[in-house]
C-alpha positions in Angstrom: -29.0 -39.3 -57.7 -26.0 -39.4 -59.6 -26.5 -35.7 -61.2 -26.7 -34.9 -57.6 -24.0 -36.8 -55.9 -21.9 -35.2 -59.1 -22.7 -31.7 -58.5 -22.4 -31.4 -54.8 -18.9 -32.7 -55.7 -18.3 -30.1 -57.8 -19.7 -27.4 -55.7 -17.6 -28.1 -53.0 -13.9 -28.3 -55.1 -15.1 -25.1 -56.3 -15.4 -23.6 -52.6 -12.5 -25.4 -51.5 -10.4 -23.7 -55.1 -12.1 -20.5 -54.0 -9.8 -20.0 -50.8 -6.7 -20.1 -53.0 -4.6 -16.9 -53.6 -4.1 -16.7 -57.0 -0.8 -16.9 -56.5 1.9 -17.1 -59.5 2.8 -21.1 -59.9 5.2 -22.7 -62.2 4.1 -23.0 -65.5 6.9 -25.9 -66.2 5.9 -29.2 -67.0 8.6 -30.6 -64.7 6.5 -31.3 -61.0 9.8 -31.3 -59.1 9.6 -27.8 -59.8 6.4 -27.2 -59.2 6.8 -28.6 -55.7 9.8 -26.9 -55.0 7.5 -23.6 -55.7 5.5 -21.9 -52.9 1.5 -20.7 -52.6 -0.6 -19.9 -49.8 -3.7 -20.9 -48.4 -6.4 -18.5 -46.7 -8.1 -21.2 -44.3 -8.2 -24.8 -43.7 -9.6 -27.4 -46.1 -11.4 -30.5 -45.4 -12.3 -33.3 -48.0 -12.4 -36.3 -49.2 -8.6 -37.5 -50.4 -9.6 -38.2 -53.9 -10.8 -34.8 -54.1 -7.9 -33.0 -52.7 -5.3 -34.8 -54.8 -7.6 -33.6 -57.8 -7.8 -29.9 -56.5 -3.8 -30.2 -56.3 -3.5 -31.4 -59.7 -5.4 -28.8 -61.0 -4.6 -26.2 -58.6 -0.9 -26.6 -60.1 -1.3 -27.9 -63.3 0.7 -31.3 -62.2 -0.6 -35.0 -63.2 -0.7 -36.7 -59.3 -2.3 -40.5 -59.7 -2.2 -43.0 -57.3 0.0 -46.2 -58.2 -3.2 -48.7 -59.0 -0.6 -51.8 -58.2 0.9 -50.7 -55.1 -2.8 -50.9 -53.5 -5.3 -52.9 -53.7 -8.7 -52.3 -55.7 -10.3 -52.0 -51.6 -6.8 -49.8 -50.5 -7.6 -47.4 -52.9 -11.8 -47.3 -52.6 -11.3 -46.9 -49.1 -8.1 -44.4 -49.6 -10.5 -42.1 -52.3 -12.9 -41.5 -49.6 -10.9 -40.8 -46.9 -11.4 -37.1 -45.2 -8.5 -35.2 -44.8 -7.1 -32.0 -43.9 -5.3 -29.0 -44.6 -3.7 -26.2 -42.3 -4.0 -22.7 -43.0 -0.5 -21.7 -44.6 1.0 -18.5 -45.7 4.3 -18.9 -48.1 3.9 -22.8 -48.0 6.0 -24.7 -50.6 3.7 -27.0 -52.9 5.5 -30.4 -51.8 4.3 -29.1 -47.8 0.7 -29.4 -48.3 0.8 -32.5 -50.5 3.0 -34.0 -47.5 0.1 -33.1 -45.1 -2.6 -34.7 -47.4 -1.0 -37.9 -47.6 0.5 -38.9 -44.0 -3.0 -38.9 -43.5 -3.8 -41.8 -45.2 -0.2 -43.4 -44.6 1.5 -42.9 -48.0 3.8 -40.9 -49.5 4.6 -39.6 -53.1 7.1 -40.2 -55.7 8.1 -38.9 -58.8 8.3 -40.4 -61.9 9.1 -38.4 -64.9 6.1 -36.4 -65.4 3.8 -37.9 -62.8 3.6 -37.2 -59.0 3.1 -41.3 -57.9 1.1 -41.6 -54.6 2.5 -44.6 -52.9 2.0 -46.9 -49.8 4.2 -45.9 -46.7 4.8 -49.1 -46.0 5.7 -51.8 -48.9 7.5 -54.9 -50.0 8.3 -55.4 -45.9 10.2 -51.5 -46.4 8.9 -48.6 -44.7 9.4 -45.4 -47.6 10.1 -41.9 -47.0 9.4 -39.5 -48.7 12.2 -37.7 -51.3 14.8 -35.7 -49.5 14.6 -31.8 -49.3 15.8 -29.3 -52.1 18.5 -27.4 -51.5 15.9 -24.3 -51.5 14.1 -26.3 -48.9 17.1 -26.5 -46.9 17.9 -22.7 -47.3 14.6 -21.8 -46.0 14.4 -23.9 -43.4 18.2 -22.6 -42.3 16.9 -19.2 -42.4 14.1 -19.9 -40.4 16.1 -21.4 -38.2 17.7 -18.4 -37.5 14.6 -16.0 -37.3 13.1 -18.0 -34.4 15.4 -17.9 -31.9 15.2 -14.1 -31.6 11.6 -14.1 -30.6 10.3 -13.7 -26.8 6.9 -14.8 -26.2 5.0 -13.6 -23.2 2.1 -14.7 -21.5 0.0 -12.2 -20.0 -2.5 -14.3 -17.8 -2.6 -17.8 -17.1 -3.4 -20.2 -19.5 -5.5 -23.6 -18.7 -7.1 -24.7 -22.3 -6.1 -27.3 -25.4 -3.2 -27.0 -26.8 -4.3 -25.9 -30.7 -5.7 -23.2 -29.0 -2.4 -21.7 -27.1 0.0 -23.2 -30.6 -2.6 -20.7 -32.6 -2.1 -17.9 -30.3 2.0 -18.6 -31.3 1.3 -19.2 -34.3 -0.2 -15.9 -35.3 2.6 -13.8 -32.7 5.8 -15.6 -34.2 3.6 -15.4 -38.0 5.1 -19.1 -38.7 2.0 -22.3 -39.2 2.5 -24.5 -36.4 1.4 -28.1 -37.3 0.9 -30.9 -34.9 1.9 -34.7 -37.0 -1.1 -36.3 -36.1 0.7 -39.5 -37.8 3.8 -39.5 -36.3 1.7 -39.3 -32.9 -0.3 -42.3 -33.9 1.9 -44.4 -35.1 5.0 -43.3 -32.9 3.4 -42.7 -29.4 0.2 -44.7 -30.2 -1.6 -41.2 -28.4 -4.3 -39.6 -30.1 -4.2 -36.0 -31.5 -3.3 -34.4 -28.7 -4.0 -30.6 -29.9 -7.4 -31.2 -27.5 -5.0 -32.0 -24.8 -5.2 -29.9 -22.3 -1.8 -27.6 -20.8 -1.2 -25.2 -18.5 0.6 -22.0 -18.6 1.9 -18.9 -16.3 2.4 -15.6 -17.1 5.6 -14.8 -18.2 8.2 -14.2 -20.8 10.7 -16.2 -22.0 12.3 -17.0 -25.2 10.8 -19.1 -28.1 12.7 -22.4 -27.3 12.1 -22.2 -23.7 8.9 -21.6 -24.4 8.1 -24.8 -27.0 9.9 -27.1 -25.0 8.0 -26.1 -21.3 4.7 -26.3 -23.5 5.1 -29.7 -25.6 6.3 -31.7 -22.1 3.3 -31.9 -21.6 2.0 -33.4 -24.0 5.4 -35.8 -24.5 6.3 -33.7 -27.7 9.1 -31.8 -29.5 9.1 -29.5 -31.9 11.0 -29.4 -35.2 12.0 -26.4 -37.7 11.1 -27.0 -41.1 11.4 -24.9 -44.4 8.0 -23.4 -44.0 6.6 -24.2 -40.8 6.8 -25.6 -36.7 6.0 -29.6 -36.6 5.2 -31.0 -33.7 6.3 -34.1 -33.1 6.5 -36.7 -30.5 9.4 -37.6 -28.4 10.7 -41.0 -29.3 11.8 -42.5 -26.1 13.0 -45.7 -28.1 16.0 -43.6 -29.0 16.7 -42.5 -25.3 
């Protein structure tokens, strides 16, 4: 059972590495930089956590452990089997998709020296973010900034359907990942995921702003540019 159990693991971090572009990484032994590099990712993953932090690690040749003290010995059992997943993601820097992986299980990462340390969001009565953006983050995400607000988008027919479907339709016309924070709508909005909400659209054109902010009312969100992608996110009426 446990030659079993061992090679189905396998098998499947082989599929998910499969799905990787071989894309160039940094060979430095510094993970800052590693993180601050970019990859891309054919299709979405699914996994358990343990698993996905291992296929990172190895994936670009950093050391990522989880901090054995900040959780406890049933934290981290339960944490290691935790499914989680991964958006599709072209030109995605490294520190992105290890963001998405752990929000999902409420913890963030730090770094310390030459380890990636996967921490508790919440700690010591302090709720931790994670570390600030790089200034090549911050270029990027200026630049992308100024790329979307060129773009019309035009609906030909009317739309009635989730709203994953209608943000992947954008998604491939604007050539930018949309991603919904399922945590922020949890823990913010107490809402579920609300890409199976359903919205409604008319035909039209209109610009790419208009456009988001007419679409996310409806399901009480915002949008947000990042260095690499769209996040949707909800609206914090606390601050209102």
């Amino acid at each position: 059972m446990q030659t079993a159990h061992w090679f189905e693991r396998y098998a499947m971090l082989a599929a998910v590495i499969a799905v990787l572009i071989c894309a160039p990484v940094a060979t430095s032994a510094d993970p800052a930089k590693v993180l601050d590099s970019k990859d891309n990712l054919l299709k979405p993953l699914e996994g358990k956590f343990k698993d996905m932090l291992e296929l990172l690690s190895s994936r670009h040749e950093i050391e990522i452990v989880i901090d054995q003290q900040a959780f406890t010995k049933r934290e981290i059992a339960d944490l290691e089997q935790t499914k989680v997943t991964t958006p599709k993601m072209d030109e995605f820097f490294v520190d992105t998709m290890l963001r998405e992986v752990l929000q999902q299980v409420n913890a963030v990462y730090e770094v310390h020296g030459q380890r990636v340390v996967v921490v508790p969001r919440s700690r010591d009565g302090k709720t931790h973010s994670f570390p600030a953006m790089t200034a090549k983050q911050r270029k990027a995400q200026v630049e992308l900034e100024k790329r979307l607000v060129k773009p019309i988008v035009e609906i030909e027919k009317e739309f009635d359907g989730d709203l994953k479907d209608i943000l992947e339709f954008l998604s491939d016309r604007i050539e930018v990942p949309i991603i919904v924070d399922q945590y922020a709508f949890r823990s913010l909005a107490g809402k579920p995921d609300p890409r199976t909400t359903k919205v409604q659209l008319s035909p039209g054109k209109d610009s790419l702003p208009n456009f988001l902010n007419s679409l996310l009312k409806q399901v009480g969100g915002r949008y947000q540019i990042r260095s690499d992608h769209l996040r949707i996110l909800p609206i914090d009426n606390s601050k209102s």
